[in-house]
N, C-alpha and C positions, 0 to 999 in steps of 0.2 A: 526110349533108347538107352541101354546100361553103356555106363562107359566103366570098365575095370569091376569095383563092386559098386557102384552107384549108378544108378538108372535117371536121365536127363526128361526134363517134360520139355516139350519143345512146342512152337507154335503150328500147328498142325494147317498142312493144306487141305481148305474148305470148298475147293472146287479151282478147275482149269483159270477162272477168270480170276480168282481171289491172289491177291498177293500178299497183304499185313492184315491182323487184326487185333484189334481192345481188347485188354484186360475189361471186366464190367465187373469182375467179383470174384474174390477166392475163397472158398469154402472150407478151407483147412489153412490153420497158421503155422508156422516153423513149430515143429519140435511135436507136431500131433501126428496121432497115423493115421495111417489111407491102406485100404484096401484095394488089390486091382481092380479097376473097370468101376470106383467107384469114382462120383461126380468129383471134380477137385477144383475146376473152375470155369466160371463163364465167360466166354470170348464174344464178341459183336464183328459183325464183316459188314459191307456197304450193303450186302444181299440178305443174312441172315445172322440171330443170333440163336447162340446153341452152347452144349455143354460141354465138357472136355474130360474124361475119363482118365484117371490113374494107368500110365502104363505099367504098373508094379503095385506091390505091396514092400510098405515099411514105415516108415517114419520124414517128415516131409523137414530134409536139412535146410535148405534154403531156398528162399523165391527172390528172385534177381528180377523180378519185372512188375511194379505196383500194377494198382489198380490204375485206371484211368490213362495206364501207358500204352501207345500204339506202337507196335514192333509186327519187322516183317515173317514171310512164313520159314520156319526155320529156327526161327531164335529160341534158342533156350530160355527159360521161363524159371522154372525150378528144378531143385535138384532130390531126388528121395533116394533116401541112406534105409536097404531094403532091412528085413530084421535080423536082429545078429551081427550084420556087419560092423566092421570095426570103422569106424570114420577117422581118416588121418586128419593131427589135430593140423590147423592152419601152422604155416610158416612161421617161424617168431625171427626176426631180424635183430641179427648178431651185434651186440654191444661195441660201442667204437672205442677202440684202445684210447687208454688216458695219453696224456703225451705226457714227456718225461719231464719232473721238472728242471726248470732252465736253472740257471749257475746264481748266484746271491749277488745283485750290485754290490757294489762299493758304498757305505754307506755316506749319506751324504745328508745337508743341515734340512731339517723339516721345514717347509712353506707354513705360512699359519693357516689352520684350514678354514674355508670357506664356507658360510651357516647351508648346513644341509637343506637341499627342496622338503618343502611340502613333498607327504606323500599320497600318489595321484588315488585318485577315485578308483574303487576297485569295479571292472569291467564285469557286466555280468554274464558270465559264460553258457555258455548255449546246453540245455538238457534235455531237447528233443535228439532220441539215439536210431530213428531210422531216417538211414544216409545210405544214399547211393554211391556207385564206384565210383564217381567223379569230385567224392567228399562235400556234396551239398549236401544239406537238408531237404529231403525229398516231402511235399505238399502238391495237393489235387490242384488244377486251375483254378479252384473258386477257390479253395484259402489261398493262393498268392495274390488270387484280385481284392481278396478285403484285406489283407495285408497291405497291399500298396495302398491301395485307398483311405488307409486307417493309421500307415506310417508306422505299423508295429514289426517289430525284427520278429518273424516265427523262431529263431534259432535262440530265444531269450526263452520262450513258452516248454511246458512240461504239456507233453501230447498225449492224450490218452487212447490212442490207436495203438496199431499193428505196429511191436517194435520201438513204441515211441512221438508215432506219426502224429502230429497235429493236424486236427480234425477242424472240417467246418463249426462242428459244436463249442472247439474250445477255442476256436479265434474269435467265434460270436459272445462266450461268455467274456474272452478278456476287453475286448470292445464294450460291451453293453457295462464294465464295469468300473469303465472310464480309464482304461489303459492304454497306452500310448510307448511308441520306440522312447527310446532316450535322447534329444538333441542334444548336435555336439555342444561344448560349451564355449562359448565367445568370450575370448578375451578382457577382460577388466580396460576400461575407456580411460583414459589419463585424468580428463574431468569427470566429476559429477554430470550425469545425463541425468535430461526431464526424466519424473518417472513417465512410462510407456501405460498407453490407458489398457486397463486390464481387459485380456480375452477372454469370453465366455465359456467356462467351460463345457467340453463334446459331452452330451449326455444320451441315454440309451439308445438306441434307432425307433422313431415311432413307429406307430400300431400300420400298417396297411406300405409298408415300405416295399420295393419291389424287392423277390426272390431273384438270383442267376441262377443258371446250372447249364454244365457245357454242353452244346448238340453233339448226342452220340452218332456214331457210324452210321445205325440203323437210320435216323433220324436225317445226316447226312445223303444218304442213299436215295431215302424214299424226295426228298427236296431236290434233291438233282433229277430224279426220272422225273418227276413231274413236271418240272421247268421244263427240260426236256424233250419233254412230249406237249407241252404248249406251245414251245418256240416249231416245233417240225410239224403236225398235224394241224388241219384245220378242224376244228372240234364243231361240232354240231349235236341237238339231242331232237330227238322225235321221242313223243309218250306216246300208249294207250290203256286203254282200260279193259281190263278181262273179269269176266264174272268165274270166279272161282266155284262153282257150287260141286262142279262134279268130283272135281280134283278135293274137297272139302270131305264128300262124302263116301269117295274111295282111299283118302285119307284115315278116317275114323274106321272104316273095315279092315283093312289092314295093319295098321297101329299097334291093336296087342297079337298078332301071331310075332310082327317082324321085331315087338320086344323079348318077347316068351322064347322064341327062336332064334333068333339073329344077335341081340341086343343092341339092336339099332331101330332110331326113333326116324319113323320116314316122314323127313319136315319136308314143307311146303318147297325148299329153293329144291331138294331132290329132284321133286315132278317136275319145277320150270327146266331144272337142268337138263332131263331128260327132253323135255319139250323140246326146247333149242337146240340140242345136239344134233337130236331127228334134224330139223328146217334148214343147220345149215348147210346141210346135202345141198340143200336147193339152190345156196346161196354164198360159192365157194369164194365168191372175192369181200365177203361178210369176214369169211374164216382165211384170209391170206394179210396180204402185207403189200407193201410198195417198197422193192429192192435196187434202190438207184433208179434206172428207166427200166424197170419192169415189174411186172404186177405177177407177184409169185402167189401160187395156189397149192394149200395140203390136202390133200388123201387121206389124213386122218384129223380129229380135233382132240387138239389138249388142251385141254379146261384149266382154264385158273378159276380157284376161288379167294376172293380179300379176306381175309382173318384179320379183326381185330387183337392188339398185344397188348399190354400193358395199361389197363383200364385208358383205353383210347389213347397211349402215346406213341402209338408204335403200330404197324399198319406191311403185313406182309402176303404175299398172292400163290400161295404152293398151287402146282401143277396139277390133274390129274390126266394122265399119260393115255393118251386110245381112251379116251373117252366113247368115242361112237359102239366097242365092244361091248358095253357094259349095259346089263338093265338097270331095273327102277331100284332095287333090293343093290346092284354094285356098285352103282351113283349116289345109294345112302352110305355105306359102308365107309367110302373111298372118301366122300367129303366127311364124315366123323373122324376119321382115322387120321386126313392133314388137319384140320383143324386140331385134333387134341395134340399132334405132332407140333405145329407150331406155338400152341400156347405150351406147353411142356420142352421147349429149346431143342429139338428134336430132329430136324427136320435138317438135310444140307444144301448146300447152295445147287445141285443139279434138282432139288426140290422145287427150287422156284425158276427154273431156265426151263424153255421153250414153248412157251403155252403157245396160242392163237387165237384164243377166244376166250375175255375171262366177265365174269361174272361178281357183280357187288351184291349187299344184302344188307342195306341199313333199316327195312323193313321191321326188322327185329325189334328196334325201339319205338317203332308207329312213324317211321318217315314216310310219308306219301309223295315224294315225288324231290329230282336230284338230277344232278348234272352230272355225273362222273368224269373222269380223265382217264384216255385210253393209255393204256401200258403198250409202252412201244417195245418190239416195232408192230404190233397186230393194226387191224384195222377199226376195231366196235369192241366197245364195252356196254353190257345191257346193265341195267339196275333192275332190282324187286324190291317191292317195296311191300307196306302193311296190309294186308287183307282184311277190309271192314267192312262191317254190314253196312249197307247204303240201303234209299231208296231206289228200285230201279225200275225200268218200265218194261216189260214182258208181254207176249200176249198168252189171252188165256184160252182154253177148247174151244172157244169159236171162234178166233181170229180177232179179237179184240185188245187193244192195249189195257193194260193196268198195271199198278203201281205191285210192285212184291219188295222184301225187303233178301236181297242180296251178298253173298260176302266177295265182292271187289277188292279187287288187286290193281294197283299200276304198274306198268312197265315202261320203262327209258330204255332206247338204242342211243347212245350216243358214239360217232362216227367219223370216222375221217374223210372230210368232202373232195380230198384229194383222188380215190382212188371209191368212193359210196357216195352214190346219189339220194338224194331224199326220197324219192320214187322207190329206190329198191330199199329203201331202210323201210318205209310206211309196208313192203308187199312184206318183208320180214316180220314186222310184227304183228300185220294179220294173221301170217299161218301160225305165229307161232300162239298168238289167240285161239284160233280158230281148233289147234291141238288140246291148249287146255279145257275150255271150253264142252269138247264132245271126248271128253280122254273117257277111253273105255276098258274093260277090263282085260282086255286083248293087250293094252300098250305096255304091261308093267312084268 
């Protein structure tokens, strides 16, 4: 938004439901440029986090919103001074007239003068210079909590941040180096006091101390649905076990065209998702919800799949929208494309609104079997888990059992027994067995 010659970055609205969101990082400091529509910082909302693009090109005059600040949508953030333009300098506030001097007493017999105080302790003046409009010294949560804990004034410390800022690193070196605020100083006793048995001095923090760091937005979000969805659902899980062998070997024939062509890797959750999508035709109060006193049912399914963020600190469900339209080859596509969208900050909050049926995949790291938590308000979350060769029993051209070696997969329905019975969860994940199981080259 330009106001006059300078263009305002502002907190942008991230969706109908979002209201404020975190600063998490800014990529550009005062005084550097930015190109438009380039990255300039990263914001967190209770639903997603994502990037904030340069509305302009110029020179970045000021950022009026730290890191770690929650402000709502709307607020100005920072300010870019585009190129060329002239920046009016700040105000400078007008010098107060001297007063006149007053008229010479009458001279009169000097008193004897009185022996001059000591003079006081000189106060050590504060040298961290990024301060906020309200004239504090602006500091993350975690450096005011080792501050208090530690009884050190930030506003004594030289910060080697943005501006000034005192940073977790240099509140830890001033501690670890046995520094301490200045106590006031207590008056001198009339008597002689016992000496005071000497305190030990505070020495470095040991080895295995605990870490803090504040629950971001994201972090927020995800801990609230989840409670959430524990306190309203009654949660239940039914497994079963599916012999992957066909889905394995129509994997491997398709694999390098749908690289060579498409540049999509057609992984195993593809086929379950397809699998499932097919069953829950069959199985619409699977793919519905419980809305007050009624059991609402959709006409289409929108898929959520769980992406892991943040080397597992961070945990978000993007949508895929009409799933039921989509083959095997746009069910690969579509889950590459939110997955690289949400590890890449990409993705906006109508990203992750309205699924009805979502899908986990911790299978990835060899998890064989999992409870999940349904994402309200839907009804069933399934899990996939690791495909391993097992021993398994088969029979062979004559109708004899024997052992073959298998590659098995588990699957979890876990459900809300409010509105799914364990009956209709067990017939769900037979068909949807019974799908991968005999997948033919008709289904893709």
């Amino acid at each position: 938004m330009a106001t006059g010659t300078l263009i305002d970055v502002v907190m942008p609205q991230m969706g109908v439901s979002v209201s404020e969101g975190t600063i998490v990082k800014w990529l550009k400091n005062e005084g550097e440029p930015v190109q438009a529509d380039e990255t300039l910082l990263e914001i967190s909302t209770d639903k997603v986090d994502t990037e904030v693009p340069s509305p302009g090109t110029g020179i970045v005059q000021q950022i009026l919103v730290q890191e770690g600040e929650t402000v709502e949508v709307g607020t100005k953030l920072a300010v870019i001074s585009p190129d060329g333009a002239v920046t009016p300098p700040p105000p400078v506030a007008e010098p107060e007239p001297e007063p006149e001097p007053a008229a010479e007493p009458e001279p009169v017999a000097e008193a004897e003068p009185e022996p001059a105080p000591a003079p006081a302790a000189p106060v050590p003046q504060p040298v961290a210079t990024d301060v906020s409009g309200n004239g504090k010294t602006f500091v993350s949560p975690v450096v005011a909590r080792i501050a208090a804990e530690h009884g050190v004034d930030v506003g004594t410390l030289r910060g080697t941040g943005r501006g000034g800022r005192v940073t977790k690193k240099d509140i830890l070196a001033f501690v670890e180096a046995g520094g301490a605020a200045a106590a006031p100083v207590a008056p001198a006793p009339a008597a002689p006091a016992a000496p005071a048995a000497a305190l030990p001095a505070a020495g470095p923090p040991q080895q295995g101390e605990e870490v803090f760091e504040p629950v971001g937005a994201m972090r927020k979000g995800i801990a609230e649905h989840m409670r959430r969805s524990l306190d309203t659902a009654a949660h239940v899980t039914s497994a079963i076990e599916v012999d992957m062998s066909k889905v394995v070997a129509i994997r491997e024939k398709l694999k390098p065209d749908y690289q060579a062509s498409y540049g999509v890797n057609p992984t195993y959750l593809a086929f379950v998702a397809r699998a499932a999508v097919d069953t829950l035709r069959d199985y619409p109060w699977i793919n519905g919800e419980l809305r007050g006193e009624q059991i609402v049912t959709h006409p289409y399914v929108n898929l959520g799949i769980a992406v892991e963020l943040a080397d597992g600190k961070g945990l978000i469900v993007p949508v895929i929208k009409n799933a039921e339209g989509l083959n095997l080859l746009g069910l690969a596509r579509s889950i590459a494309d939110i997955a690289a969208r949400a590890r890449d900050k990409q993705l906006t909050p109508d990203d992750v609104q309205g699924g009805t049926f979502t899908i986990t995949n911790p299978g990835g790291y060899g998890t064989f079997h999992g409870t999940p938590i349904i994402s309200q308000p839907q009804a069933a979350i399934l899990g996939t888990y690791a495909v391993v060769k097992r021993p398994w029993v088969v029979q062979d051209e004559l109708g004899e059992d024997v052992i073959a070696i298998r590659p098995i997969m588990n699957a979890t329905l876990t459900y809300d027994h409010r509105l799914v019975d364990g009956a209709l969860s067990g017939r769900f994940l037979h068909d949807l067995r019974e799908k991968l199981q005999t997948w033919g080259e008709d289904r893709y």
